[in-house]
N, C-alpha and C positions, 0 to 999 in steps of 0.2 A: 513351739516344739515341732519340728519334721523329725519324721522317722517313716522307715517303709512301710507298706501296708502287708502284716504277716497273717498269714493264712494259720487256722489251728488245724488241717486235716494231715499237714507235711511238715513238714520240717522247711522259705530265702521269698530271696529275691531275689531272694532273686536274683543275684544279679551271677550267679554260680559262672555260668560261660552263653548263659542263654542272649539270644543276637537282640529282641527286642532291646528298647531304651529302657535304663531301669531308671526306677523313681529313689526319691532317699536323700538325705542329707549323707555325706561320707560315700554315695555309692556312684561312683562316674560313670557314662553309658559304657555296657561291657563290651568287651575286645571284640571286635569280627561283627559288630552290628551292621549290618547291611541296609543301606539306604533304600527309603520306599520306593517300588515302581510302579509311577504313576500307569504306568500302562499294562501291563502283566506279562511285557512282552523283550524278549533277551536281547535284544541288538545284535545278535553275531549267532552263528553257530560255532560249537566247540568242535576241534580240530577233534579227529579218529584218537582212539588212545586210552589210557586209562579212567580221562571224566568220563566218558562213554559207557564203560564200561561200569564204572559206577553208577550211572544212571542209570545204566538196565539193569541192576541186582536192585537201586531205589523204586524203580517201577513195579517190579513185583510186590510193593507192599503200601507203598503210596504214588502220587503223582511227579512227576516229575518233568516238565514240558520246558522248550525253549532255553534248552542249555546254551549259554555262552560262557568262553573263559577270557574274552575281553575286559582289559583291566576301568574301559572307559562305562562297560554296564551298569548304568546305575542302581542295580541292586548288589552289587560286588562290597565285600565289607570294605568299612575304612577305618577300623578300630586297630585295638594293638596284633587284631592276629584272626584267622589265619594267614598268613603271606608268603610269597614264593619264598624262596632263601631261608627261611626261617624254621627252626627247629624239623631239618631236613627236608620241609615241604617243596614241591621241585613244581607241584601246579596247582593252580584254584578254580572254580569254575562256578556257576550256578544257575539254577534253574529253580522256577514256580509249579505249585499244586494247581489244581485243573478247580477244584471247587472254592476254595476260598485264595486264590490267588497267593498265597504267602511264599517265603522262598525258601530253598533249600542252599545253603553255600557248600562246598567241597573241596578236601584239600587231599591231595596225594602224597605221602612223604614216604621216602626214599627207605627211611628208617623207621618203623612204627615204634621202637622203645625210645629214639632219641626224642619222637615228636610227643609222645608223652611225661618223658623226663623234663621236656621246656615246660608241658602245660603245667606239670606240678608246681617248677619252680614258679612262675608265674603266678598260680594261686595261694603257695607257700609266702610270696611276698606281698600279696595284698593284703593277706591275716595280717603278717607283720608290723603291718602300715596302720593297723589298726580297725581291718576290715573282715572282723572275724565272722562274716558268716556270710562272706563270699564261696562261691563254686558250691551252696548249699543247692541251687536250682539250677544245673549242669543240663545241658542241652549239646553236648561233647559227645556226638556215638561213634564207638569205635567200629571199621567193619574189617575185614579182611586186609584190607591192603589200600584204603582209604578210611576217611573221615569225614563227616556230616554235622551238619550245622544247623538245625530245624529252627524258624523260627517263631513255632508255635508246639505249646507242648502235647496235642491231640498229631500232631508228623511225628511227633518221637514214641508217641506211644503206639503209633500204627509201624514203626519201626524197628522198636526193640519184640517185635514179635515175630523177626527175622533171626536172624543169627549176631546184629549188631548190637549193640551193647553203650548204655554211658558210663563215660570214664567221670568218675568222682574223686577225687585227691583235698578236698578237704575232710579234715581227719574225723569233724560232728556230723557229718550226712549218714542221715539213716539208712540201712536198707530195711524195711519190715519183713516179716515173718512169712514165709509168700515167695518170695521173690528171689529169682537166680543171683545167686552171690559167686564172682568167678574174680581170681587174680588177675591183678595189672599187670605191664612188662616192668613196671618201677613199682620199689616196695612204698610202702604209703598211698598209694590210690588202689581204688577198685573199680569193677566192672559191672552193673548190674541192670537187671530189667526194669527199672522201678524207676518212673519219670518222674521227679518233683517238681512240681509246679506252683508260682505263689499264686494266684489266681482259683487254684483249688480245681484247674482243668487235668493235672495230671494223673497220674494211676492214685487209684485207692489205697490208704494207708489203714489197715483192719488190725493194727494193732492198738489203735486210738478209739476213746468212745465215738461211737459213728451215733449221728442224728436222730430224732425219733421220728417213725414213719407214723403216723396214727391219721395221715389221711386230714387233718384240719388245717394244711397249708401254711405252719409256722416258718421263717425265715431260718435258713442254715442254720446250726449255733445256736440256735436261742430255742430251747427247751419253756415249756411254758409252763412247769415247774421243776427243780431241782437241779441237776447239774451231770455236764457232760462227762465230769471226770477233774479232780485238781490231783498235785503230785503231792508227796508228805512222806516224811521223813522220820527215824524214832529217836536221833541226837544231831548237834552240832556235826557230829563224821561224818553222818550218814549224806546230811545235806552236803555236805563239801564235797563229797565224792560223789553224788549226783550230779553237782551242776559243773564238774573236774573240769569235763569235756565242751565247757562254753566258754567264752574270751573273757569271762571273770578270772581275777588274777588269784585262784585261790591255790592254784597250783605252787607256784614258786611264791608266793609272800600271804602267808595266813597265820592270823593268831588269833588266841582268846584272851587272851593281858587284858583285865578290864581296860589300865591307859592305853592300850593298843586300841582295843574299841572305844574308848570314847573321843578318839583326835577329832580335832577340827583343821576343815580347811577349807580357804576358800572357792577352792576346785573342786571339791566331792563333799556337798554337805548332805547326811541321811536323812532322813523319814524321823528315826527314833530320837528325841533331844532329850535329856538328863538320864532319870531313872527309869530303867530298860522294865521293870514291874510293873510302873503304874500303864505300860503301852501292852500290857498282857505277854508282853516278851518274857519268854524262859531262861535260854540262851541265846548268848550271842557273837560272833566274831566277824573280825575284818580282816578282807582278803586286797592286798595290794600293797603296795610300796609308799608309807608313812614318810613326811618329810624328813630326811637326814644330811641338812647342810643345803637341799635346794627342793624344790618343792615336789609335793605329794604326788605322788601317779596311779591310776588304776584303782580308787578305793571305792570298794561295796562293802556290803554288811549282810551279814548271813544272821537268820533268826530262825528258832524253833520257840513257837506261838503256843501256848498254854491258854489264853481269853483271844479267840480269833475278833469277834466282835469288840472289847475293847482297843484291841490295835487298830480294827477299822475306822471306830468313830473318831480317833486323836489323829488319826490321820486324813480323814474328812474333815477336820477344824483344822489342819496342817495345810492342807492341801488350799482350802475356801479361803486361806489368810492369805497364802500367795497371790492368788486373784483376784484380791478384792481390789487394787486399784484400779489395775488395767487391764484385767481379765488376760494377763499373760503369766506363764509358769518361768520360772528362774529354769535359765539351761543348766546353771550350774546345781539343780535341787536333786536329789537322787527323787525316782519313782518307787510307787511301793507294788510288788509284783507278787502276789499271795499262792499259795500252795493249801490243801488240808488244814495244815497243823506246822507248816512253815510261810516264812517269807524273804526275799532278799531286794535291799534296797540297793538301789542304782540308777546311776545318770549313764551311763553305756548305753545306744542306742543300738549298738552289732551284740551287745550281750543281751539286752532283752528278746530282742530277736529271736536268737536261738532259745531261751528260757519260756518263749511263746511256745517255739516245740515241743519242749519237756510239758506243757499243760498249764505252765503258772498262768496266771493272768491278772490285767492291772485294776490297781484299784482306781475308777476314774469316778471325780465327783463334781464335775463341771456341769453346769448347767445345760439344759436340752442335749447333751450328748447324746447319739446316736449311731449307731453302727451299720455298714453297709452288708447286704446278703449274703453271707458266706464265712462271717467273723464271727466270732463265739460273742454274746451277749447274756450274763446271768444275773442274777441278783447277788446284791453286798448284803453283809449282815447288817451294813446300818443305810437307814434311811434315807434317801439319795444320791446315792453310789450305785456304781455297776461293776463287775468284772467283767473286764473283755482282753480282747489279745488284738483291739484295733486302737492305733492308736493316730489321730489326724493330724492335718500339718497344722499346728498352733502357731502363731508367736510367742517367741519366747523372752528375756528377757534378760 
């Protein structure tokens, strides 16, 4: 199983427009990722002009040194974008921070709504593709009459405390409660101070249980008893309109039709098998496109849980049968993703992503699992399991 490593304090991976290489099955390194320079040093100075200019409004708030707008600088992006000609942009340029050498890329465009009208579409078509929770960690800041490219999210956040702003145009990015929310020049994106970061370095999200400080040194996430916070639901609606806004298909193809929920397929098989009672399930539906005439697409299964503990323990004998051969999980198995007093099963690796943000978290029951600093880690109601919201690259099957 690969999937990306999601952070519970934000909402990606990552891979929003930020330049790093993103990690992930489904996620290809993002547009405008700028190759490392080994040296920290620009090969060229940038001609008098607007980069200039741009760098001296960057300097006032972070570093900005050894600007070149040579196309042969090896820190210059070589992803889908930013690039001259493109969505108005007329010049590019970049230059490195003075303490951790990282870079900053720059783009000028002629037209600030046309060059965020491309970014949209651009992100609009990687959801499409099936990467829905792309442009969640957007590293995109707008300024005046240029654009910035950080690529590190402590430069965006020493940034957006200028006048610049990131532009977010996928439709699930948070903004929390805090944080300047201003119109885009395109309807569908926004503008805001609030840096998502998957790594957990970006701005604080104070709308989510935040950590306990009690001074004994426990790892991120991992409460040394009870729990940071799960989500819960009071029906079947409630939960559908929760999760509306994630790349489950509950939007346009959902039903409760007992034979609706209990299809089988070879490409989306659930958690829950027969009788939806004896797994503590209340209710239940499925959300996606049932095979009619050619095969299934998009299917999860939405539950509101009555015996949380017994859906966990059939799903820890669920889960320990898959791997008892070869210690590998079926790609094709749905994961079981718990909330309060709901759960939704899915093999979606861009939908549990985003349902990481919402709070849910997996039920993992694999042996010596382990979670790395910063990931949520709790106890399951049944006996060796965990809930986390880390999920590592397995093989799968």
């Amino acid at each position: 199983m690969r999937i990306q490593r999601i952070l519970a304090t934000t909402a990606a991976l990552a891979c929003l427009a930020a330049l790093p290489a993103c990690k992930g099955e489904g996620h290809a390194a993002p547009p405008g990722a700028p190759a490392p320079s080994a040296s920290g040093t620009a090969g060229g100075a940038a001609a008098e002009g607007p980069l200039v200019r741009a760098q001296q409004y960057i300097r006032q708030w972070a570093g900005c040194e050894d600007l070149s707008a040579k196309a042969e600088d090896p820190r210059m992006p070589h992803g889908d974008f930013p690039k001259a000609g493109q969505w108005s942009v007329t010049q590019t340029g970049v230059c490195s921070t003075t303490a951790d050498k990282s870079d900053i890329v720059i783009a000028v465009p002629k037209d600030m709504k046309e060059f965020q009208a491309g970014y949209k579409k651009y992100v609009m078509d990687r959801i499409s593709g099936g990467e829905g929770a792309y442009g969640l960690f957007s590293n995109v800041l707008i300024g005046k009459d240029f654009v910035a490219f950080p690529t590190l999210p402590k430069t965006s956040m020493a940034l957006v405390r200028s006048e610049m702003r990131v532009l977010t145009c996928n439709p699930t990015a948070p903004v929390p409660k805090g944080y300047k929310r201003e119109k885009a020049l395109v309807e569908g994106c926004g503008l805001s101070d609030f840096v998502a970061a998957e790594d957990g370095s970006g701005s604080p999200n104070l709308e989510i249980p935040q950590n306990p400080s009690d001074g004994r040194g426990e790892k991120a996430g991992q409460p040394a008893t009870g729990s940071l916070g799960l989500p819960r639901a009071g029906s079947i609606a409630e939960l559908r309109t929760l999760v509306n806004n994630s790349p489950l298909a509950c939007k346009e193809h959902f039903s409760t039709d007992p034979e609706a929920v209990a299809i089988e397929s070879i490409d989306f098989q659930p958690v829950v098998e027969g009788n939806a009672l004896d797994w503590g399930v209340t209710g239940r539906a499925l959300c996606g496109q049932p095979a009619d005439g050619q095969r299934a697409r998009s299917l999860s299964w939405l539950d509101t849980v009555g015996d949380m503990r017994r859906l966990q323990t059939k799903a820890k004998a669920a889960q320990q049968a898959d791997l008892k051969d070869d210690g590998k999980l079926r790609a094709t198995a749905s994961r079981l993703l718990v909330g309060e007093n709901v759960a939704v099963e899915t093999n979606s690796v861009s939908a549990r992503f985003v349902l990481y943000q919402m709070q849910f978290l997996y039920l993992n029951c694999m042996r010596g699992f382990s979670a790395p600093s910063g990931y949520r880690l709790e106890k399951a109601q049944v006996e060796g399991c965990v809930l986390t919201n880390y999920e590592p690259e397995h093989p799968v099957r």
